[in-house]
C-alpha positions in Angstrom: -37.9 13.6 38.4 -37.6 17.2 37.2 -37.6 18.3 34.0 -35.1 20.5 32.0 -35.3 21.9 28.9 -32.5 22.8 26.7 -31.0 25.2 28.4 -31.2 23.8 32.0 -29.7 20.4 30.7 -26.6 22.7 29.2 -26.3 24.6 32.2 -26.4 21.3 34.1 -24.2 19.8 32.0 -21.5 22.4 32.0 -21.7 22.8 35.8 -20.4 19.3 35.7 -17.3 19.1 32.9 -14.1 21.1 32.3 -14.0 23.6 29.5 -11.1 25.0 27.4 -11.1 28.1 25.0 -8.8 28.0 22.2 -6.8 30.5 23.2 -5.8 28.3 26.1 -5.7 25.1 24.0 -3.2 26.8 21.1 -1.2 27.4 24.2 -1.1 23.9 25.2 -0.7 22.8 22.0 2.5 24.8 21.0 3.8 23.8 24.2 3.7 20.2 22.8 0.9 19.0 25.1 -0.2 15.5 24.1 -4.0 16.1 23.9 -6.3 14.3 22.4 -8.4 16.2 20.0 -12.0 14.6 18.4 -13.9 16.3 16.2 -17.9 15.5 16.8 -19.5 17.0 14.5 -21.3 15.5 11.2 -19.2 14.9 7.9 -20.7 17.2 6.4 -19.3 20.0 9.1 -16.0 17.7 8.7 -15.0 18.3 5.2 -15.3 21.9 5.3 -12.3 21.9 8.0 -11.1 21.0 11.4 -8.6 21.5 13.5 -5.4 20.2 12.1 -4.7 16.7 14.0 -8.3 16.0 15.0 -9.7 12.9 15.2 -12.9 12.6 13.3 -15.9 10.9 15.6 -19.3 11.9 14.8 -21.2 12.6 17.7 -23.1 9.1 17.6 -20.5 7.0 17.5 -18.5 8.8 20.1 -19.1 6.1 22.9 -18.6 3.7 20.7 -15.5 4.3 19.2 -13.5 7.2 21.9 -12.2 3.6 23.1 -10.4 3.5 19.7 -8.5 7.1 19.4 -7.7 7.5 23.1 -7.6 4.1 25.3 -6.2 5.6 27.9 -8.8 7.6 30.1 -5.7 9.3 32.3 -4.7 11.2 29.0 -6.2 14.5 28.2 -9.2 14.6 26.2 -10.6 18.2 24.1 -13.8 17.0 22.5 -15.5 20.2 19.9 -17.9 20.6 17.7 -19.6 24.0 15.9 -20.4 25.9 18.7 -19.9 24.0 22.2 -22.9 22.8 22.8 -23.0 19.0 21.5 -19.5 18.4 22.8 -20.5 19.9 26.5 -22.7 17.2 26.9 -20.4 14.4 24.8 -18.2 15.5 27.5 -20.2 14.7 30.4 -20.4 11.3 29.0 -17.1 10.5 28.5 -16.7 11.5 32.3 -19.1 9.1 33.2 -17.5 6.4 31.4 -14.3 7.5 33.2 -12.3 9.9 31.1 -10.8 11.7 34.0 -9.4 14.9 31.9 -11.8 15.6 29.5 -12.7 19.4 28.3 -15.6 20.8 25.9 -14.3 23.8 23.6 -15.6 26.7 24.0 -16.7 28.3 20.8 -16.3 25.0 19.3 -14.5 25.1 15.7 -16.4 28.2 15.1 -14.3 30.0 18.1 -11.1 28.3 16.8 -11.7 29.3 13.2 -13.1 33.0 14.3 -9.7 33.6 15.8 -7.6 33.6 13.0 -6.1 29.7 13.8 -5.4 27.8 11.3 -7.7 24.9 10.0 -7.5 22.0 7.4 -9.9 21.1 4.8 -9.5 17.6 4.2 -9.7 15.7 1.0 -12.7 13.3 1.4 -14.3 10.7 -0.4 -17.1 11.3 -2.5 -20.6 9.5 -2.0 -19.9 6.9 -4.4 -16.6 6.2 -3.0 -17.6 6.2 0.5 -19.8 3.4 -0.8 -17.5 2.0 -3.0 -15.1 1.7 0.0 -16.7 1.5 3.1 -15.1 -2.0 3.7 -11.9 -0.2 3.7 -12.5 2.9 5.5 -14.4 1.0 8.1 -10.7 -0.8 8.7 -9.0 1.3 11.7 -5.3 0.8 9.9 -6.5 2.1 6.5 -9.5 4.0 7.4 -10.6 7.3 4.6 -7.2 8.4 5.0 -5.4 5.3 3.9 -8.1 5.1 1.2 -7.3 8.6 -0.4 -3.8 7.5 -0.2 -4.2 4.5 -2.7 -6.7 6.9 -5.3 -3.4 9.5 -4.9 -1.5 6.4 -6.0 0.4 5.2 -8.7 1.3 1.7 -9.4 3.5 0.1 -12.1 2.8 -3.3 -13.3 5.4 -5.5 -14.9 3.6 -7.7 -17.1 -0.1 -8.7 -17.6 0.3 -12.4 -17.3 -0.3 -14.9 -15.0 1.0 -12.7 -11.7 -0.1 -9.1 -13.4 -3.6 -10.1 -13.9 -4.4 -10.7 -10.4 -2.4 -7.9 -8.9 -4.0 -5.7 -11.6 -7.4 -6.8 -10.5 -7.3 -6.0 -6.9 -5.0 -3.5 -7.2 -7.8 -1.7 -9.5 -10.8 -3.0 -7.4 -8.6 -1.2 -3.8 -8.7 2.0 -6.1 -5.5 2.9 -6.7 -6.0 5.6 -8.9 -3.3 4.9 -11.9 -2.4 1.0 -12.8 0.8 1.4 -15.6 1.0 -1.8 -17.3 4.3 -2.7 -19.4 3.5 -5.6 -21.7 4.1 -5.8 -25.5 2.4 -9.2 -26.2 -0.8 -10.0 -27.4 -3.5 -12.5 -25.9 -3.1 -16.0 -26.6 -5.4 -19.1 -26.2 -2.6 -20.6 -23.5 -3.0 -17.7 -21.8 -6.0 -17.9 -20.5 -5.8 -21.3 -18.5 -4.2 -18.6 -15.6 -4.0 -14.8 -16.7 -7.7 -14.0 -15.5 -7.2 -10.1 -16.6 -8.2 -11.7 -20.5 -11.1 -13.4 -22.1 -11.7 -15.9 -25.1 -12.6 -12.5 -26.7 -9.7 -11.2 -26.4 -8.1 -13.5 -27.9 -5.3 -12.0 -30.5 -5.6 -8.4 -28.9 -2.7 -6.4 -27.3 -2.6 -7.6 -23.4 -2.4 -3.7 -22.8 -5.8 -3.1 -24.5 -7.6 -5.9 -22.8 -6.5 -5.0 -19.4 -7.5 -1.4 -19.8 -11.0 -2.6 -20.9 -11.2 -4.8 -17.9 -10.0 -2.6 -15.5 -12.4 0.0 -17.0 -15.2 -2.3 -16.1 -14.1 -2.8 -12.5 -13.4 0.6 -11.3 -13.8 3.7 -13.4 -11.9 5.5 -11.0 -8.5 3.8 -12.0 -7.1 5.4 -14.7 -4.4 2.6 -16.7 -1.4 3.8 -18.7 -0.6 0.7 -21.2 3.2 0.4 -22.6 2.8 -1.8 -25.7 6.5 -2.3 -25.4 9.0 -3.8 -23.9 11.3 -2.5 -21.2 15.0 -1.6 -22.2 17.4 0.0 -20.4 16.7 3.0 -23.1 12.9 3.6 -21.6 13.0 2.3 -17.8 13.6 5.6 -16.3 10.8 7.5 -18.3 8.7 4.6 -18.0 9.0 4.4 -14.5 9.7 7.3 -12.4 6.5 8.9 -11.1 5.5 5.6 -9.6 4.8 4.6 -6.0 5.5 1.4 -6.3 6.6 -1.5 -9.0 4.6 -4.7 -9.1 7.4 -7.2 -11.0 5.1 -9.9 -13.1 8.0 -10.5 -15.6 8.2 -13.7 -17.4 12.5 -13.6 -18.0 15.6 -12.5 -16.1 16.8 -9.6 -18.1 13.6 -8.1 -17.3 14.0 -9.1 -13.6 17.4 -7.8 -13.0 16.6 -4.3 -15.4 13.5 -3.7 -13.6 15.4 -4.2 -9.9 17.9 -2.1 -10.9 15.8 0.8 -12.2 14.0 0.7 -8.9 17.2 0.6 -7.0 18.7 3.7 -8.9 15.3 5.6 -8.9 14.6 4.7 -4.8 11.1 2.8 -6.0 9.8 0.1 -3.6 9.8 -3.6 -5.8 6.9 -5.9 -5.1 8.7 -8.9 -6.7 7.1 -12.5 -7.1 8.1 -15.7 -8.9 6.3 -19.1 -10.1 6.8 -22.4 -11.0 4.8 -25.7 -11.6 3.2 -26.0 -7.6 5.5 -23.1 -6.1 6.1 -19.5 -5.7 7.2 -15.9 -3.7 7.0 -13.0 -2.6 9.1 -10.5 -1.6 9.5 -6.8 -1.4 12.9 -4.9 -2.4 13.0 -1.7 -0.6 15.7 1.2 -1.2 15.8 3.9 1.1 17.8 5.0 3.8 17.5 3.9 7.6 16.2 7.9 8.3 13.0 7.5 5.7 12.3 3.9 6.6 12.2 5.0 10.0 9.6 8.3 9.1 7.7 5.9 7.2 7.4 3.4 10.2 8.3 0.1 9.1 11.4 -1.6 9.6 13.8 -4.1 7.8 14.9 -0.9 5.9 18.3 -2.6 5.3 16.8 -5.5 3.4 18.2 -7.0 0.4 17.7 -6.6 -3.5 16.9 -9.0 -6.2 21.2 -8.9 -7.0 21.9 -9.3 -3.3 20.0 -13.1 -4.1 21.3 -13.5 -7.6 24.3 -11.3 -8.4 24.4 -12.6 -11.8 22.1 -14.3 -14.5 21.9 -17.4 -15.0 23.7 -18.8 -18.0 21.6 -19.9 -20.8 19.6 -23.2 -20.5 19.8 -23.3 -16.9 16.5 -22.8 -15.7 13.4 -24.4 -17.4 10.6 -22.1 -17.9 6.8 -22.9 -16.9 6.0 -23.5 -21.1 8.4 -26.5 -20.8 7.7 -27.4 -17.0 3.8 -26.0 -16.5 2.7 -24.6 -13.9 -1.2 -25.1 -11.9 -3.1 -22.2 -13.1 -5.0 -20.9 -10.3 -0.9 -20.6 -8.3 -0.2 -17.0 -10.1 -3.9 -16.2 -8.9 -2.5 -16.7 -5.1 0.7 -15.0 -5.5 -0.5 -12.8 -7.7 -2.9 -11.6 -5.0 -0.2 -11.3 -2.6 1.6 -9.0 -4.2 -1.1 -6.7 -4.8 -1.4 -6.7 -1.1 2.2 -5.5 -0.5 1.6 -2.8 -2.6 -1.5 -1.3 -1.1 0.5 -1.8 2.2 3.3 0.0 1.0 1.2 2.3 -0.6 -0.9 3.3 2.7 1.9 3.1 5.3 0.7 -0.3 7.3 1.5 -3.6 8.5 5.0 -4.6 7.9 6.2 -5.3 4.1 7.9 -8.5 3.4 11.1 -6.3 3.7 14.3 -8.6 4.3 11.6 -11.9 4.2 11.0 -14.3 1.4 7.4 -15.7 1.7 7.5 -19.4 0.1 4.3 -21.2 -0.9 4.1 -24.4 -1.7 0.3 -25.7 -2.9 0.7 -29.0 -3.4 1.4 -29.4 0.6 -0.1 -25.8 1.1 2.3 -24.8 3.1 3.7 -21.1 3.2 7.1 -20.3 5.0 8.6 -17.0 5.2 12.4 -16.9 5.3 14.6 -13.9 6.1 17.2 -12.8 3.8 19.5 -10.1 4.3 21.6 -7.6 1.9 24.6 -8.7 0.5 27.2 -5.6 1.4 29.7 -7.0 -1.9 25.8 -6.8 -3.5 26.6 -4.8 -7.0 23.7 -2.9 -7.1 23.2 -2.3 -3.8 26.3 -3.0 -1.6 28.8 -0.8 0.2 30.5 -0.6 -3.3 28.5 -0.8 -6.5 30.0 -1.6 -9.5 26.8 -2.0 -11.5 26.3 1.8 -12.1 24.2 2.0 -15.0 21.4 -0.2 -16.7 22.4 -3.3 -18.7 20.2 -5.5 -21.1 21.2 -8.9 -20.7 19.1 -10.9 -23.8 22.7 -11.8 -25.1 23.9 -13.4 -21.8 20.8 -14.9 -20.7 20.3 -16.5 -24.5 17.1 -15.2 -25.1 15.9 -14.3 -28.3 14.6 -11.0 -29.5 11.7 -9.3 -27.6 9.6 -10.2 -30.4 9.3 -13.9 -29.9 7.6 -15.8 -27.5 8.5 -14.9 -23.8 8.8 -17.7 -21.0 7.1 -17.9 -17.6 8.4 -16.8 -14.0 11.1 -19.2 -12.8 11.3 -19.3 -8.9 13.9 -20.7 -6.4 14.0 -23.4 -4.0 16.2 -23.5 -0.5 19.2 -25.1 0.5 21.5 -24.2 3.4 25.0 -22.3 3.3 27.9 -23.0 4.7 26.7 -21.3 8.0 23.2 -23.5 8.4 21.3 -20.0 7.1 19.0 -20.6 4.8 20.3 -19.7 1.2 18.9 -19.7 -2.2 19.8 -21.2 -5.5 18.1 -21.4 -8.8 16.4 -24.5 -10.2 
């Protein structure tokens, strides 16, 4: 068997592949050609640009991963890298492994960026991130991209109890880059059978300060924003616009139905969760219109709000709180959790939210049932015609005293049936 050297085995190889100069590939592009684009080169070459809409495959991974970016080996393939000579032979191959329309730029990203086209320079993780990470942005749906989008992020955090401690924690540990935490109360010794952001030590402390400290310890790169104070109709729109997202963790219903409306009015996506004794849920409120929910590519855009469920609250000394029923301290840990993952999902643009579905759990059977639930047009927040137009504090209908004395638990709902056989909900 002969034997080439460098050149030869170019020559060779470019004897045997297709190759495209920009010029031509601009062309194609602006014509609205599908093609495949993958940068090759090393990430180092990356992050100092690339053709906008490239795929980033370093050269040895190519093989293993083309499979990923383009499954379809019909589909035209432009494969580049500085100069053209690494992709010229990634492009021979990709023909062997049956890519039928493959190409090699000429020039490479060189040529392109010679020529006056425009390039990107990305935002990237740095080396400590990448490490910090890598179990993310080794997932295909999340990836570096979805990554920078949750340390862009901003989340807000109703509560530091028993659901805000967990959400907190993950949410912090995923690296979304600014936790806001609302909670005016301090730590008590009850509190730590199930709020896991606290410690004996921090015992009598504001919840605010504790969680900062903790979060501090999980993930420097999160930076939390503590309200020692509660949230009034006076402060919910400073408080909250800005955010991404809201993670409800309150422990009373004028804080439930403020906090949905404020996210209704200001267009803010509601992670909102409940518990009680052995039970809770999840579900996700989402405003927008059917245009953006359709940009953003999830569905069940036209799903309910907290109101469209309970259009009022209840009246005073209807609904036990966990203080007087209890509640299994390791539940809020689960659901908790659950709602920290809706809001990275949210957050990054994947899966599909629990949007229009009520996720039930039950631990003491373990079982977990998700039911739909749809928007209540005569809804007063969100219907066809509103006539709650403004926020409302609602201590003095719900009976609750002053923010200053001791807050209950999460209450959550059980199901019974309507008159049509669809499942409804009612308060216990």
């Amino acid at each position: 068997m002969a034997r080439l050297n460098r050149d030869q085995l170019l020559r060779l190889a470019k004897s045997e592949i297709q190759e495209i100069t920009v010029n031509q590939m601009k062309e194609r592009l602006d014509n609205s050609e599908r093609l495949t684009l993958v940068d090759i080169r090393e990430r180092d070459e990356w992050v100092q640009g690339h053709i906008p809409d490239a795929e980033f495959v370093p050269r040895g991974f190519l093989e293993l991963q083309i499979e990923q970016h383009q499954p379809d080996r019909s589909q035209p393939l432009v494969i580049y890298c500085a100069g053209g000579v690494r992709s010229a032979l990634a492009a021979r191959n990709l023909q062997e492994m049956g890519y039928a329309d493959v190409y090699s730029l000429i020039g490479g990203f060189s040529g392109w960026k010679n020529a006056g086209l425009p390039f990107k320079v990305p935002r990237v993780l740095t080396e400590d991130q990448h490490i910090r990470y890598s179990r993310h942005t080794i997932l295909d749906e999340l990836g570096e991209e979805g990554q920078i989008k949750l340390l862009d992020s901003k989340a807000l955090l109703i509560g530091a109890g028993g659901l805000g401690s967990p959400a907190a924690i993950y949410l912090a540990a995923a690296g979304v880059g600014q936790l806001g935490i609302i909670d005016f109360d301090d730590v008590d010794t009850s509190n730590l059978q199930r709020q896991v952001l606290h410690g004996v030590s921090d015992v009598g402390r504001p919840k605010v300060e504790s969680a900062r400290d903790h979060i501090a310890e999980i993930n420097p790169d999160v930076k939390v924003v503590g309200y020692r104070e509660p949230i009034t109709s006076h402060n919910a729109f400073e408080i909250m616009q800005g955010y991404d997202v809201v993670i409800n963790g309150s422990d009373n219903f004028p804080t439930r139905y403020l906090v949905n409306d404020a996210c209704q009015m200001l267009g803010i996506p509601l992670v909102d969760a409940s518990i009680f004794m052995f039970e809770g849920q999840v579900t996700v409120y989402r405003p927008e219109s059917p245009e953006s929910a359709t940009e953003s590519g999830f569905t069940g855009f036209d799903g309910p709000c907290y109101r469209c469920l309970y259009p009022d609250p209840p009246p005073p000394g209807e609904v036990p709180s966990c203080a007087e029923a209890g509640v299994l301290g390791v539940l809020p840990g689960i659901v908790g959790s659950v709602q920290a993952i809706e809001a990275i999902k949210l957050i990054a643009g994947i899966g599909e939210p629990l949007i229009g579905r009520l996720l039930m759990i039950d631990t003491l059977d373990m079982t977990f049932r998700t039911l739909k639930v749809n928007r209540n047009p005569s809804c007063p927040i969100c219907g066809d015609q509103p006539t709650v137009t403004e926020l409302i504090d609602y201590e003095q209908f719900c009976g609750l005293p002053s923010v200053n004395a001791q807050p209950i638990e999460t209450t959550t709902v059980t199901v019974t049936a309507n008159g049509t056989g669809q499942p409804a909900l009612a308060r216990v």
